[in-house]
C-alpha positions in Angstrom: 0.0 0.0 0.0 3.1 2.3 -0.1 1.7 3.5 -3.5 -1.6 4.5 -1.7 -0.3 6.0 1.0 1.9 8.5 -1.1 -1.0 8.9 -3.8 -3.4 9.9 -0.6 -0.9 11.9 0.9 -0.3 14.1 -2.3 -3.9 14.6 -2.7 -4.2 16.1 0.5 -1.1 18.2 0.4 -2.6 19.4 -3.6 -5.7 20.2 -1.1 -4.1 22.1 1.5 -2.4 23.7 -0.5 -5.2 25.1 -3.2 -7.2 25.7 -0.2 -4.4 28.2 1.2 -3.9 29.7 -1.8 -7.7 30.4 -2.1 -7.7 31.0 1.6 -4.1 32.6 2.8 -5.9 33.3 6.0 -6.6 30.0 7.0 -4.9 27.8 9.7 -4.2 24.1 10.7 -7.6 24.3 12.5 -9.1 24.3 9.2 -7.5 21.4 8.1 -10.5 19.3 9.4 -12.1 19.8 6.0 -10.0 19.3 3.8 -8.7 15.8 5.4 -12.3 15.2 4.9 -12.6 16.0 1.1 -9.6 13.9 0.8 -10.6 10.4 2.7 -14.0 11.0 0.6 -12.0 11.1 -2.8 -9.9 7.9 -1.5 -12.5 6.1 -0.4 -14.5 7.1 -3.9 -11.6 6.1 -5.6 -10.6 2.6 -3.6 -14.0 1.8 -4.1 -14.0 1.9 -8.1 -10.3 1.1 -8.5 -9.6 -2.2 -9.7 -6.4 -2.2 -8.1 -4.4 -4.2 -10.7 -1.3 -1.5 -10.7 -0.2 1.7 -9.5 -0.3 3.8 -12.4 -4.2 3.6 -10.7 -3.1 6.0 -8.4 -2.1 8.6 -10.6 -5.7 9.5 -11.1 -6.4 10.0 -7.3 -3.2 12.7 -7.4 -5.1 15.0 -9.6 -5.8 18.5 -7.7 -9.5 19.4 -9.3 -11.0 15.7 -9.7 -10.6 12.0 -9.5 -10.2 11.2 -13.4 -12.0 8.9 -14.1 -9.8 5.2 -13.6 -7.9 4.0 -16.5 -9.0 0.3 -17.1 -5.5 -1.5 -17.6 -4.9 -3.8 -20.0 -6.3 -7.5 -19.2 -3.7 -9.8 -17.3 -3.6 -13.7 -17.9 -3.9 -14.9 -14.6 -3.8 -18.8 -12.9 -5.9 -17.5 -10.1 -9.7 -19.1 -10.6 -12.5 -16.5 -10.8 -13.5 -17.2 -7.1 -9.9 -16.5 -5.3 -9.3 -13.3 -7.6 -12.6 -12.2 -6.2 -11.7 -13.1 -2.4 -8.6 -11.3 -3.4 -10.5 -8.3 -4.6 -12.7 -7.8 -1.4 -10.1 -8.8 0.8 -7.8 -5.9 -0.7 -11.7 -3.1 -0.7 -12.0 -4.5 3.2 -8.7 -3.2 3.7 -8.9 0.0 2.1 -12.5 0.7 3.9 -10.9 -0.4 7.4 -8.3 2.3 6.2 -10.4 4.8 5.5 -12.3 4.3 8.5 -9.2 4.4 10.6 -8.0 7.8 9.1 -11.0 9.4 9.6 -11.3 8.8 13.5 -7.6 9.4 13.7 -8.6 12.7 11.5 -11.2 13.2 14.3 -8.7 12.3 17.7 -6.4 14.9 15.8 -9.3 17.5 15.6 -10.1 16.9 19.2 -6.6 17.2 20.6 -5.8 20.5 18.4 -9.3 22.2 19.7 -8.5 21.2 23.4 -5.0 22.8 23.4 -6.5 26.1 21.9 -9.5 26.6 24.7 -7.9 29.2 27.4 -6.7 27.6 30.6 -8.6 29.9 33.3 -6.3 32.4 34.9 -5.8 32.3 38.6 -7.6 35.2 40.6 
């Protein structure tokens, strides 16, 4: 999943920093959002993917839109039609338990960013 990862990681930074541009005001307190947006175009895009290669991912990298996913060329394989299925929704289990896992990290990091910026009461 290295290929994932670095595709996911470049959408959100291409988010970030479009959003700053448009933005320049903005802090990491915004960021909420925009990890948002990008676990929804991963998720959108692990979900149609067929996973067969990583020049997949190149279309998840894209700053305005998922384009749409490049059907590769059909691979000869000795795997029967049941197993490459098993394969299949073992490897979309994954990516949802992924997804799922980066959004409540998303959220824990959210949490811990708000409670640091509420003012500790001042002694009297």
């Amino acid at each position: 999943f290295c290929e994932l990862h670095a595709a996911v990681m470049t959408r959100l930074h291409c988010n970030w920093r479009r959003r700053k541009q448009e933005e320049p005001q903005i802090t990491v307190m915004h960021f909420s959002p925009v990890l948002d947006e990008t676990l929804k175009i991963s998720r959108r895009f692990c979900e149609s993917a067929r996973m067969l290669n990583s020049s997949e991912f190149r279309s998840l990298v894209n700053e305005t839109e998922v384009a749409p996913v490049l059907t590769p060329p059909v691979l000869t394989t000795s795997l029967r039609p049941d197993e490459e299925s098993k394969i299949t929704e073992s490897v979309q289990a994954t990516v949802r338990k992924v997804s799922e896992t980066a959004s409540i990290f998303g959220t824990y990091l959210h949490g811990v960013i708000s409670e640091r910026l509420v003012p500790e009461p001042t002694g009297s």
